[in-house]
NURO-289449 format. One line per 3 residues: number of its first residue (from 0); their letters; for each residue x, y, z of C-alpha. Coordinates in nm, 3 decimals, decimal comma, padded with zeros to 5 digits. Example, Ala and Ser with C-alpha at 12.3 -4.5 7.8 and 13.67 -1.06 7.14 Angstrom:
0 = AS = 01,230 -00,450 00,780  01,367 -00,106 00,714
END
This chain:
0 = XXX = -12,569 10,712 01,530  -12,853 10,818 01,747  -13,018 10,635 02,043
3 = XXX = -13,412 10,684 02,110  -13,535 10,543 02,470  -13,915 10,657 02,385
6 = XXX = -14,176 10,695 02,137  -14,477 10,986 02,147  -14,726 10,875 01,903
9 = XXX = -15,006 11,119 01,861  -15,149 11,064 01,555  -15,240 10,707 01,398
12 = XXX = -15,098 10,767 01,063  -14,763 10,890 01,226  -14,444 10,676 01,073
15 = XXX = -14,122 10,664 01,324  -13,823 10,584 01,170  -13,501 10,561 01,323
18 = XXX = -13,227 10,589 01,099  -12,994 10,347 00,963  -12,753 10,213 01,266
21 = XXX = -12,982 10,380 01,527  -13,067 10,205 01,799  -13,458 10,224 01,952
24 = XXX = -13,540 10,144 02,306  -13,902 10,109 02,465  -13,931 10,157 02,836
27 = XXX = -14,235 09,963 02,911  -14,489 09,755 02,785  -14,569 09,745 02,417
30 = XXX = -14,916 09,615 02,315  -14,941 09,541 01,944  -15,312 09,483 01,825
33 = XXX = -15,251 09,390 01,488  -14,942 09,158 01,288  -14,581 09,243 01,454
36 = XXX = -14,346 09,204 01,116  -13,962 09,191 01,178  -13,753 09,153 00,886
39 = XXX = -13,432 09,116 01,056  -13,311 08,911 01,365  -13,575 08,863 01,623
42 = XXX = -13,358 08,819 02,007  -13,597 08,851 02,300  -13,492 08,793 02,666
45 = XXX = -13,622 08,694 02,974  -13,925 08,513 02,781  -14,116 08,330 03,082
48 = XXX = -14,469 08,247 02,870  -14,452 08,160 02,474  -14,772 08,142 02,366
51 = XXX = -14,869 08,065 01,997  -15,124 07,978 01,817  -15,021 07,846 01,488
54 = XXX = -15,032 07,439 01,515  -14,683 07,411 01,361  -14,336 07,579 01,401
57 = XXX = -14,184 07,603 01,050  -13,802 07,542 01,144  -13,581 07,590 00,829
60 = XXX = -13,843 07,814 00,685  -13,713 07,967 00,365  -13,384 07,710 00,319
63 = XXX = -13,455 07,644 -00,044  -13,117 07,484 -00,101  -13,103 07,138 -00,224
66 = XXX = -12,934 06,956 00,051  -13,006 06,884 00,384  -12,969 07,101 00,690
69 = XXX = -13,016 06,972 01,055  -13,317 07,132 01,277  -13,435 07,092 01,657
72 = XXX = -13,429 07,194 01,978  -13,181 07,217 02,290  -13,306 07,245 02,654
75 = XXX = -13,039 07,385 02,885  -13,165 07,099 03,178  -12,814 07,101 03,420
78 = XXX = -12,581 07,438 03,409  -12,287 07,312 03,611  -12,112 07,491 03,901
81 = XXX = -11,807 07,570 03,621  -11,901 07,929 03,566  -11,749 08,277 03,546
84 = XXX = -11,791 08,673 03,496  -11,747 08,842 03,125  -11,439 09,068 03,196
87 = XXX = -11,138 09,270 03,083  -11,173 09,288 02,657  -11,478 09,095 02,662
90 = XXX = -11,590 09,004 02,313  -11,202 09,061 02,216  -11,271 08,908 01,894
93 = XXX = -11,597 08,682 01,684  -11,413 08,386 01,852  -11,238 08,504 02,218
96 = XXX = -11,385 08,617 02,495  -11,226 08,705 02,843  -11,335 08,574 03,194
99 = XXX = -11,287 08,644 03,516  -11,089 08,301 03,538  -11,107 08,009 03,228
102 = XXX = -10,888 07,746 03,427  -11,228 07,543 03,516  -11,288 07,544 03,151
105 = XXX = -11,165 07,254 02,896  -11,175 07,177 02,506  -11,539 07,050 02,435
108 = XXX = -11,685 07,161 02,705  -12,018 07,270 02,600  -12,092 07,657 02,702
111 = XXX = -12,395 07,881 02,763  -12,309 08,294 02,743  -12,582 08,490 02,907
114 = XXX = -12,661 08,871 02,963  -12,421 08,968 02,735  -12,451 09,362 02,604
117 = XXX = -12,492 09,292 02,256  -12,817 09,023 02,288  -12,670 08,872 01,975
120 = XXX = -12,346 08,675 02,164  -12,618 08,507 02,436  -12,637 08,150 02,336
123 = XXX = -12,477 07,792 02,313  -12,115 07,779 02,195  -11,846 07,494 02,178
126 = XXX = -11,510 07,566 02,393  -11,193 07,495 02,152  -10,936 07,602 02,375
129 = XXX = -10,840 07,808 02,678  -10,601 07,993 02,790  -10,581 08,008 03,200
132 = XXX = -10,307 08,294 03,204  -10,485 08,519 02,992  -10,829 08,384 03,097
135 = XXX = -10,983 08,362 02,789  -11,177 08,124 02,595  -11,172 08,036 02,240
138 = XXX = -11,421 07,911 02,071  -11,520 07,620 01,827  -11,591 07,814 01,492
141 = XXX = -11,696 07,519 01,280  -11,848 07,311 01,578  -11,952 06,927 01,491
144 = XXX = -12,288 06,996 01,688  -12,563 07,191 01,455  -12,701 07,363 01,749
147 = XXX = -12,386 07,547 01,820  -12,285 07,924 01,779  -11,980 07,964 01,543
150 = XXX = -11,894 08,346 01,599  -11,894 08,674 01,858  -12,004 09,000 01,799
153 = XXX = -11,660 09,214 01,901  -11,801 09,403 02,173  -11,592 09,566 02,451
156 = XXX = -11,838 09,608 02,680  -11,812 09,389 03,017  -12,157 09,219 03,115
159 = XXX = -12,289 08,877 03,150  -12,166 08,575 03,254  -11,984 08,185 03,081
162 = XXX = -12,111 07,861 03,230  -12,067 07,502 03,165  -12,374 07,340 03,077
165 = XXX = -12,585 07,043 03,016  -12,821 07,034 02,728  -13,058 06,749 02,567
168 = XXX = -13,125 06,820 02,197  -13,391 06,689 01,977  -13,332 06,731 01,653
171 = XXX = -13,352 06,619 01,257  -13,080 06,466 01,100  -13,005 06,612 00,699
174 = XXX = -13,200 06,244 00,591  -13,492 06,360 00,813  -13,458 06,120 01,099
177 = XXX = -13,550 06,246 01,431  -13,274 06,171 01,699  -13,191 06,259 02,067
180 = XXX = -12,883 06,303 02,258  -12,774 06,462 02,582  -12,455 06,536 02,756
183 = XXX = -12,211 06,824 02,859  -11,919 06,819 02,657  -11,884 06,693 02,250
186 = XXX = -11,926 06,464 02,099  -12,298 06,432 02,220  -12,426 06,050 02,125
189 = XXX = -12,705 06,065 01,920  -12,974 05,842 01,952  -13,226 05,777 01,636
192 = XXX = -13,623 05,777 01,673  -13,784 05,653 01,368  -14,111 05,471 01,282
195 = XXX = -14,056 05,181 01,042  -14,443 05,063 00,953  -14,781 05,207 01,098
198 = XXX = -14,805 05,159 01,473  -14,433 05,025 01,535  -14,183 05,315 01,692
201 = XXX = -13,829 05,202 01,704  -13,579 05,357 01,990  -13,267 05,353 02,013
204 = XXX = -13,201 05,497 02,375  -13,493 05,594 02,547  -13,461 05,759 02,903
207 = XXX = -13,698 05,922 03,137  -13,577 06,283 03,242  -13,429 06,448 03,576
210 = XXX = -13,770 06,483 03,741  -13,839 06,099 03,830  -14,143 06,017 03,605
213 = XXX = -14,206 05,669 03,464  -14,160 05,590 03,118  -14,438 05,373 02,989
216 = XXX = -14,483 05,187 02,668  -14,836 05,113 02,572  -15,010 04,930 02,308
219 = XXX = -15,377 05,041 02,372  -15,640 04,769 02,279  -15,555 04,485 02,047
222 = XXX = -15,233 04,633 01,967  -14,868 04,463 02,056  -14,613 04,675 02,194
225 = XXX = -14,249 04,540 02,081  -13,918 04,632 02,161  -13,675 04,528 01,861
228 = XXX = -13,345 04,640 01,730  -13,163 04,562 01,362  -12,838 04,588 01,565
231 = XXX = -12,643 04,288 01,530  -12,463 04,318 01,854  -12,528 04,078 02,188
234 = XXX = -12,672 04,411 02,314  -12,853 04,496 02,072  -13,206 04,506 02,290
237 = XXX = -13,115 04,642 02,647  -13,324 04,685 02,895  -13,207 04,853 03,216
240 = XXX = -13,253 05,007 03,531  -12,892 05,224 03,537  -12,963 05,348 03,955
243 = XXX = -12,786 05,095 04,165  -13,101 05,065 04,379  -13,319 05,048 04,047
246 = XXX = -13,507 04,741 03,943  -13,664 04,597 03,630  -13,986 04,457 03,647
249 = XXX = -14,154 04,238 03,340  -14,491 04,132 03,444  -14,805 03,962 03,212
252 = XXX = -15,141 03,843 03,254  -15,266 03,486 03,180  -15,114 03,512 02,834
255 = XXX = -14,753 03,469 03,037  -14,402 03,573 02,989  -14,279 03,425 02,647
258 = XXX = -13,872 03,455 02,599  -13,797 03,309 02,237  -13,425 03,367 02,167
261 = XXX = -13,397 03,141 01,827  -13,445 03,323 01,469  -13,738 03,495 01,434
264 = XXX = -13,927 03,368 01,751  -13,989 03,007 01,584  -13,820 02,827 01,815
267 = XXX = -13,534 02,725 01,565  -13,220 02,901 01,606  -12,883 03,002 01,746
270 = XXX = -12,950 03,259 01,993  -12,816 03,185 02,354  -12,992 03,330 02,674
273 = XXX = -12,810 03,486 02,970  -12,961 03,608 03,297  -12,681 03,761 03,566
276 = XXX = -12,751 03,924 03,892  -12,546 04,034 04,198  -12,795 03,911 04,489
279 = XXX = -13,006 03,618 04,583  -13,267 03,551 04,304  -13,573 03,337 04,204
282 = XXX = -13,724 03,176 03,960  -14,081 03,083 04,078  -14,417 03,005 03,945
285 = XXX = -14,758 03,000 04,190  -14,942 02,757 04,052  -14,827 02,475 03,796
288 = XXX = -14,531 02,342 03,697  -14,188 02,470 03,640  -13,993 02,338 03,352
291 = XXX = -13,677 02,423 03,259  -13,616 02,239 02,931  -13,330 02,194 02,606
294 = XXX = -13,606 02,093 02,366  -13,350 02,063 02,038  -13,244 01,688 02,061
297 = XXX = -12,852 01,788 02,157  -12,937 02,042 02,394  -12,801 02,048 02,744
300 = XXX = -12,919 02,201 03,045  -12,638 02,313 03,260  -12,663 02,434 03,632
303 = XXX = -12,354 02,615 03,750  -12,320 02,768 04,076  -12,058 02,870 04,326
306 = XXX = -11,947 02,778 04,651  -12,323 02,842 04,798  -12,385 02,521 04,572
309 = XXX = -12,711 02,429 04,411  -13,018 02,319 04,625  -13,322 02,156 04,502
312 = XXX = -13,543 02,139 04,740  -13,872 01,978 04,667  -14,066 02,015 04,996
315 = XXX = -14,336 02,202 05,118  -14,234 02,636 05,075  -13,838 02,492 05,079
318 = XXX = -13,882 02,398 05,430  -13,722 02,086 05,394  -14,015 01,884 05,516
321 = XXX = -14,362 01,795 05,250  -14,396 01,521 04,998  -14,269 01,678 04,712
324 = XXX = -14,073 01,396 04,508  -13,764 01,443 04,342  -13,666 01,284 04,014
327 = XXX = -13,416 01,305 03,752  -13,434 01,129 03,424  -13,158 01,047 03,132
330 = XXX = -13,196 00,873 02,854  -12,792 00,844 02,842  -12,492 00,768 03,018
333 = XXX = -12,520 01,004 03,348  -12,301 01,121 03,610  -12,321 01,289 04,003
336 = XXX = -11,968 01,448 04,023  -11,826 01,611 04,349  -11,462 01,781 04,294
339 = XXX = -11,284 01,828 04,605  -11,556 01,700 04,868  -11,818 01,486 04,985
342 = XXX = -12,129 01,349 04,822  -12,407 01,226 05,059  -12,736 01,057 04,959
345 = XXX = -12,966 01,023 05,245  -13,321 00,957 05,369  -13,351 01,220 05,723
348 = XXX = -13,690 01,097 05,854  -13,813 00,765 05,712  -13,828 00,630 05,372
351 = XXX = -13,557 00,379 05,182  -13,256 00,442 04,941  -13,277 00,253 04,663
354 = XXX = -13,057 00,216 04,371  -13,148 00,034 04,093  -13,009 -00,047 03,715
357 = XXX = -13,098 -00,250 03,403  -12,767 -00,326 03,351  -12,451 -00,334 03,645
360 = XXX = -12,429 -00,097 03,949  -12,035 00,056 03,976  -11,932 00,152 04,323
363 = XXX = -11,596 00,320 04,284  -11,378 00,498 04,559  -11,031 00,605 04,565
366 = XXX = -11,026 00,631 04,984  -11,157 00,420 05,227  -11,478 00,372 05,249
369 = XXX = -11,803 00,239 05,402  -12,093 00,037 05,347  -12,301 00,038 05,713
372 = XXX = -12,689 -00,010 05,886  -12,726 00,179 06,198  -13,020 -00,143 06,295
375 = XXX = -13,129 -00,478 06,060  -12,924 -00,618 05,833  -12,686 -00,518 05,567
378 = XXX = -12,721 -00,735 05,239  -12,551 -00,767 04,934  -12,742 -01,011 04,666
381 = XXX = -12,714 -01,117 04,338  -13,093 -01,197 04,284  -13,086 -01,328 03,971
384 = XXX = -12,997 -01,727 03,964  -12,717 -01,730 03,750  -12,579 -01,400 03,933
387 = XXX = -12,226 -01,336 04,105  -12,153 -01,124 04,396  -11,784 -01,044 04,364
390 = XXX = -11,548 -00,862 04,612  -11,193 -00,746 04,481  -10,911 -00,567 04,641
393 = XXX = -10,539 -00,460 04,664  -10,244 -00,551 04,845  -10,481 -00,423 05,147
396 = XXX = -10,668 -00,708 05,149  -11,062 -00,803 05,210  -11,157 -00,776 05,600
399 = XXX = -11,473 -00,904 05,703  -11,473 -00,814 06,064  -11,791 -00,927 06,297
402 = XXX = -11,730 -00,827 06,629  -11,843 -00,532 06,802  -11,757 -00,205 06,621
405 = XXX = -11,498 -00,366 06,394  -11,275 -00,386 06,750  -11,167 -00,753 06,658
408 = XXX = -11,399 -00,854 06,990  -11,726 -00,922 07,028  -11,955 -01,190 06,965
411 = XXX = -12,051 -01,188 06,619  -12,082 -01,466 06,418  -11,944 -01,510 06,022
414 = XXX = -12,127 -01,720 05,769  -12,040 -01,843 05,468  -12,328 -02,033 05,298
417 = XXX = -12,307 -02,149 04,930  -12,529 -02,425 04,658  -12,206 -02,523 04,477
420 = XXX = -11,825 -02,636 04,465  -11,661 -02,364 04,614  -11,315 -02,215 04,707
423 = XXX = -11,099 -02,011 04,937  -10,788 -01,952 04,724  -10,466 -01,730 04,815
426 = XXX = -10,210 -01,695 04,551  -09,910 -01,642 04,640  -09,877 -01,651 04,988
429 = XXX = -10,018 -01,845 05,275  -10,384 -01,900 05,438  -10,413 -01,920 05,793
432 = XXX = -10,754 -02,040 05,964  -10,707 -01,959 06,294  -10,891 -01,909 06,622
435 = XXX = -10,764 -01,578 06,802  -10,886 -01,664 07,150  -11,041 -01,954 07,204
438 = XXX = -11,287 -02,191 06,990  -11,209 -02,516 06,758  -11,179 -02,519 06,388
441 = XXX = -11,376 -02,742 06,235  -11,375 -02,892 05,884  -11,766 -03,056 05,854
444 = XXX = -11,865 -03,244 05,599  -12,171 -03,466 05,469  -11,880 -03,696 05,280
447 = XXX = -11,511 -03,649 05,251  -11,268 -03,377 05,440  -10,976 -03,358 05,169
450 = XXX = -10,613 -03,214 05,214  -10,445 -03,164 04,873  -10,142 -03,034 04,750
453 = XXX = -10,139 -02,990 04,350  -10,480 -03,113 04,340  -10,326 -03,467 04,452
456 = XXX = -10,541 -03,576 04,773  -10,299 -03,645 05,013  -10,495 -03,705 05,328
459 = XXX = -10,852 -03,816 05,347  -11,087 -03,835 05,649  -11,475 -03,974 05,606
462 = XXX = -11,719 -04,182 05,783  -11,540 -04,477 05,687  -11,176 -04,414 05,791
465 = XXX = -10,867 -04,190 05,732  -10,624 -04,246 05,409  -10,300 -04,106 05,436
468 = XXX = -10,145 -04,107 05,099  -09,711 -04,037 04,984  -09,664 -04,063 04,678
471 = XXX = -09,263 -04,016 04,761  -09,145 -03,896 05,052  -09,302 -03,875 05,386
474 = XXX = -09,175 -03,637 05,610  -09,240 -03,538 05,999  -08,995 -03,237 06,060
477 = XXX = -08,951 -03,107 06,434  -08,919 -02,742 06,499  -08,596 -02,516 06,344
480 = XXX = -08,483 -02,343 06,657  -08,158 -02,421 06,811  -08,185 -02,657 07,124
483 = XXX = -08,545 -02,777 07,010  -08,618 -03,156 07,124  -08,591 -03,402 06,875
486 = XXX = -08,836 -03,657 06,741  -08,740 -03,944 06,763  -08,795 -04,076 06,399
489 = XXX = -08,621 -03,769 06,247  -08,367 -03,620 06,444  -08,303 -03,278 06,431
492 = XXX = -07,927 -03,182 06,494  -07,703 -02,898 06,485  -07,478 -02,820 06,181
495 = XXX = -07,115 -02,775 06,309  -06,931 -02,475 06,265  -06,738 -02,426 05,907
498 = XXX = -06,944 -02,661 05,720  -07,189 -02,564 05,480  -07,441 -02,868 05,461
501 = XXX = -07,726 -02,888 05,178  -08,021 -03,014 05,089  -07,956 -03,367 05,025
504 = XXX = -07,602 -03,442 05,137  -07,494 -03,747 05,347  -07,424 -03,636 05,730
507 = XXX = -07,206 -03,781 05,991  -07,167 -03,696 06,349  -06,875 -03,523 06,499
510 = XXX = -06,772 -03,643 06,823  -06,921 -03,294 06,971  -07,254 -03,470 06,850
513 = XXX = -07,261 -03,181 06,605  -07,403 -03,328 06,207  -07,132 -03,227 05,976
516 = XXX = -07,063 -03,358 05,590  -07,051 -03,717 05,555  -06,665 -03,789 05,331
519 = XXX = -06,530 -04,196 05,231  -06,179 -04,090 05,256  -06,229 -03,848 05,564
522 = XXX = -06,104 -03,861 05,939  -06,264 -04,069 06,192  -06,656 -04,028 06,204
525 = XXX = -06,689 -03,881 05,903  -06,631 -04,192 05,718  -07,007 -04,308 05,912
528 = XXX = -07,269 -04,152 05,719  -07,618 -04,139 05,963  -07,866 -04,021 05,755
531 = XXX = -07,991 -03,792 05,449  -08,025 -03,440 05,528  -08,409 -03,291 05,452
534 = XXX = -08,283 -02,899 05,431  -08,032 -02,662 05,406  -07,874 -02,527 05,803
537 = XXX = -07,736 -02,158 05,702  -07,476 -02,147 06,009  -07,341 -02,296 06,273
540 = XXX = -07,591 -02,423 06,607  -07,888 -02,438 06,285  -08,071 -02,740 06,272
543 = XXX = -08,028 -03,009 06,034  -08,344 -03,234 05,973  -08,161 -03,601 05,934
546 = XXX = -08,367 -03,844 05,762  -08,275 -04,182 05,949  -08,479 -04,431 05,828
549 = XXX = -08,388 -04,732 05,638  -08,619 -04,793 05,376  -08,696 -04,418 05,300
552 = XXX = -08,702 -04,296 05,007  -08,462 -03,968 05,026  -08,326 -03,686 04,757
555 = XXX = -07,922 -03,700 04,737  -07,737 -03,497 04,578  -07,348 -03,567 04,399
558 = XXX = -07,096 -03,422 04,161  -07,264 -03,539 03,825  -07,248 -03,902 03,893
561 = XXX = -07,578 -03,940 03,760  -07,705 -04,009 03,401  -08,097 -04,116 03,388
564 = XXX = -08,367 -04,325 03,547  -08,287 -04,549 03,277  -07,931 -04,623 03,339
567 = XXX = -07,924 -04,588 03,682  -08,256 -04,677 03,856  -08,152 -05,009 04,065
570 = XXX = -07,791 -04,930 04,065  -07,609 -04,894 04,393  -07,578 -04,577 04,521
573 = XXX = -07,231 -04,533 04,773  -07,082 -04,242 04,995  -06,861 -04,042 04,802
576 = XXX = -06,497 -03,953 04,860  -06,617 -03,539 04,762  -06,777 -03,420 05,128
579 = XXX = -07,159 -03,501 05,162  -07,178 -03,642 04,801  -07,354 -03,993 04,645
582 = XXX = -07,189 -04,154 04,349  -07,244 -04,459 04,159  -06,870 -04,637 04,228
585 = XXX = -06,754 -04,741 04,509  -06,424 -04,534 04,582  -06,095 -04,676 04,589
588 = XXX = -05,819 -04,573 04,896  -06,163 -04,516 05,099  -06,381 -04,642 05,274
591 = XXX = -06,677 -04,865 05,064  -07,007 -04,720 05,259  -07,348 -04,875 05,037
594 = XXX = -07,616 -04,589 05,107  -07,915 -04,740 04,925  -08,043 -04,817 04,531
597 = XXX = -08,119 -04,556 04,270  -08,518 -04,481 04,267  -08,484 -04,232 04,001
600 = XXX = -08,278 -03,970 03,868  -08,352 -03,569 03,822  -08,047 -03,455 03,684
603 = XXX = -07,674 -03,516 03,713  -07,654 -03,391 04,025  -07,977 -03,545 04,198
606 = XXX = -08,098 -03,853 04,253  -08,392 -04,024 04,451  -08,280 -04,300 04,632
609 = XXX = -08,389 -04,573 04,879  -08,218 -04,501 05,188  -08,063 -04,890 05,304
612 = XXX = -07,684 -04,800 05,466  -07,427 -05,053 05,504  -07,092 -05,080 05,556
615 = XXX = -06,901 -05,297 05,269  -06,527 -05,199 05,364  -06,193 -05,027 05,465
618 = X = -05,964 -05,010 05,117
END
């Protein structure tokens, strides 16, 4: 095979001819003035202008088989820094060639070869394996990209050079879709470009390049420029600026800013709206008004926020001062909720807080709480005429305290003022009216001052007198404390030790002037019954209230004696042989003491009698 570096032409109709195999090389410049035919493979190098003149580039040209073949374009745009020398065997093999080192290398990693000897190995290839103790690199022979290389040229000779690159391909799918894709290593993600009706382009990923140019969608004149995807995915439509210092920016002219999320933009529909960001943001308009509106009859519109809160502010630039009103309107039950802390309505300058309902006003707390006026008064009213102002509470109680700074002192006054019959009622326990410090309670009336107990009046004071009414017994009890003066109507005396004295049972006095149970066949004294006692001493040195008088109508008690008012009312009553007890016979071997006549009887054991003691006899 013979090699020719040169060419002497000297005649015009001279034919040169290498022989088969032989290779020809021109040193220099060629100039060809007329058509340049190549029937075989066409490799040039080192190409820095393409110029041509032909409006089309027939790709495929001469593929007359019936099925579809990929076509396109690839730009090298990023060669990495993962690169090495051809060395030792080279082009071993169609699919192995030897580096200087392959460890940087990996499966899929997509690979330029450049400045090889044999022009027909430069190109694109797909890495399959590598092997970093033999440093060589295998390659994809059936790649999955169509604008790979699937096979070597064996060529021994060491020269050029592997690196990792980056490429961006545009390129015809077999059903004649134009796509793009970038990326470095396989599989590259396609992206389809297509035209679906005169005027409309549809994108699937659209990116501007390395170089920092805009990338600008225009409809020019009348036309609408629309973004729209048949992708049935919450992202189907994305629009983003992928630099974490990038922004995106949607602006319009008077026509404004229309987002319509519901099917087909008619304002009917399912689709939901979502706007996130990771800074402060705005929603703002210059000049009219802002309206944030669920216009479908169960719609909701729901402000969420985080521990910054929400702020309305409806003042002049959000300075917190203007006249800017604020309103909120329902048309159903509504609720201001704060979890966890406090909630404070408040006028700062001037102005009044008003709240007003068509139906009831609920104040609700579950800690104490506070109704106050820093100056004037503080009123609660019921101004309709048939209306109630009501105040309930717990086992704490209601205090209505009007002395200076709720201290208990001061001088204060408390008025209660009311057009009807009313009431102070405690159930359940006792009510005290009471002056603290100093003062008189007084009971003023126009008419009557009434004491009642069970709704019976029992004493009566007016303009024309006092009534004291008792029904049954009438009773003037001295104080319970041991050592206590007596009155002198009802004695008060101390129970002696090792009795147990009721209610009701006839007393005597021991000779230590101590009260103890009254008995008809007892020692000494005890067979002298002094009185009726009005309550129960628990222990020794208690008082006993004795009920003295002759004539009174006192409660005794006895062991069953009694039957009914019926039998018994008018029947003697006499002190019984049983300690402290009444009975209705006078005892034999005793002692005859008459205590009174029966009144009435409760039950078999008590009796209301008419308190008239004498002495009958000693049987």
């Amino acid at each position: 095979m013979a090699s020719y570096t040169g060419f002497l032409v000297v005649d015009s109709g001279l034919t040169l001819q290498p022989a088969a195999g032989d290779t020809s090389t021109v040193l220099g410049n060629v100039v060809v003035d007329q058509d340049l035919t190549v029937n075989g493979t066409f490799v040039t190098n080192q190409s820095e202008e393409v110029l041509i003149q032909d409006n089309y580039i027939d790709l495929n040209f001469a593929y007359v088989t019936n099925s579809g073949k990929q076509g396109g374009f690839t730009v090298n745009y990023l060669p990495t820094a993962v690169t090495s020398n051809i060395n030792g065997a080279a082009f071993s093999s169609t699919s192995v060639v030897e580096v200087a080192a392959s460890a940087a290398f990996a499966a899929d990693d997509i690979i330029m070869v450049s400045g090889a000897n044999d022009k027909s190995n430069d190109g694109i290839y797909i890495v399959t394996s590598r092997d970093a103790g033999a440093n060589t690199i295998t390659i994809d022979t059936t790649p999955a990209e169509a604008f790979a290389k699937n096979a070597f040229v064996a060529d021994a000779t060491v020269a050029g050079a592997v690196t990792k690159i980056a490429v961006a391909v545009l390129d015809v799918t077999t059903s004649g879709d134009w796509q793009i894709g970038k990326g470095a290593v396989t599989p590259i993600t396609m992206s389809a470009i297509s035209t679906a009706a005169a005027g409309t382009v549809l994108a699937n990923n659209v990116q501007t390049g390395a170089v920092n140019q805009a990338c600008v969608f225009t409809a020019a004149g009348t036309g609408t420029a629309s973004l729209s995807s048949a992708n049935n995915s919450a992202t189907a439509v994305s629009i983003s600026a992928s630099n974490p210092a990038g922004g995106t920016r949607i602006t319009g002219g008077t026509g404004g800013f229309d987002v319509d999320f519901t099917s087909a933009g008619d304002g009917v529909g399912d689709g939901a709206i979502t706007m996130n960001a990771a800074l402060a943001s705005s929603i703002g308009t210059a000049v009219g008004e802002l309206t944030l509106a669920a216009t479908n009859a169960t719609g909701g519109v729901t402000l969420n926020a985080g521990s910054g809160g929400v702020d309305i502010d409806a003042t002049s630039a959000g300075t917190g001062t203007g006249d800017g009103p604020f309103n909120v309107n329902a048309a159903a039950a509504s609720a201001i909720d704060v979890a966890g802390a406090n909630l404070t309505l408040s006028t700062t300058t001037s102005g009044t807080l008003a709240a007003s309902s068509a139906g009831a006003v609920d104040v609700t707390a579950a800690a104490a709480s506070q109704f106050t006026t820093s100056s004037g008064q503080l009123t609660l009213a019921a101004t309709n005429a048939a209306g109630v102002v009501q105040i309930n509470a717990g086992t704490g109680g209601i205090d209505l305290d009007a002395t200076s700074g709720g201290t208990g002192t001061g001088d204060g006054p408390f008025n209660v003022n009311a057009a009807a019959a009313s009431a102070i009622d405690v159930a359940g326990a006792n009510l005290t009216l009471s002056t603290s410090t100093s003062g008189d309670i007084a009971l003023n009336s126009v008419d009557d001052v009434a004491i009642q107990v069970g709704g019976t009046n029992y004493l009566t004071t007016s303009k024309a007198g006092t009534t004291l009414v008792a029904p049954k017994n009438l009773t003037f009890p001295a104080t319970s404390t041991a050592g206590a003066a007596t009155n002198t109507s009802i004695p008060n005396l101390e129970m002696g030790a090792g009795e147990g004295i009721s209610a009701g049972a006839i007393v005597a006095m021991a000779d230590d002037g101590q009260v103890l149970n009254a008995d008809a066949d007892g020692v000494a004294n005890l067979k002298n019954p002094i009185g009726v006692t009005l309550n129960a001493p628990t222990g020794a040195g208690e008082i006993a209230v004795v009920c003295t008088f002759p004539g009174a109508m006192v409660k005794v008690t006895s062991t069953g004696a009694f039957t009914n008012t019926a039998t018994d009312a008018g029947k003697f009553a006499y002190l019984s042989d049983t300690a402290g007890a009444t009975t209705l016979t006078a005892p034999s071997a005793a002692r005859i003491y008459k205590l009174g006549i029966v009144q009435s009887v409760v039950d078999a054991n008590n009796a209301w009698i008419i308190f008239q003691p004498q002495f009958i006899a000693d049987v």
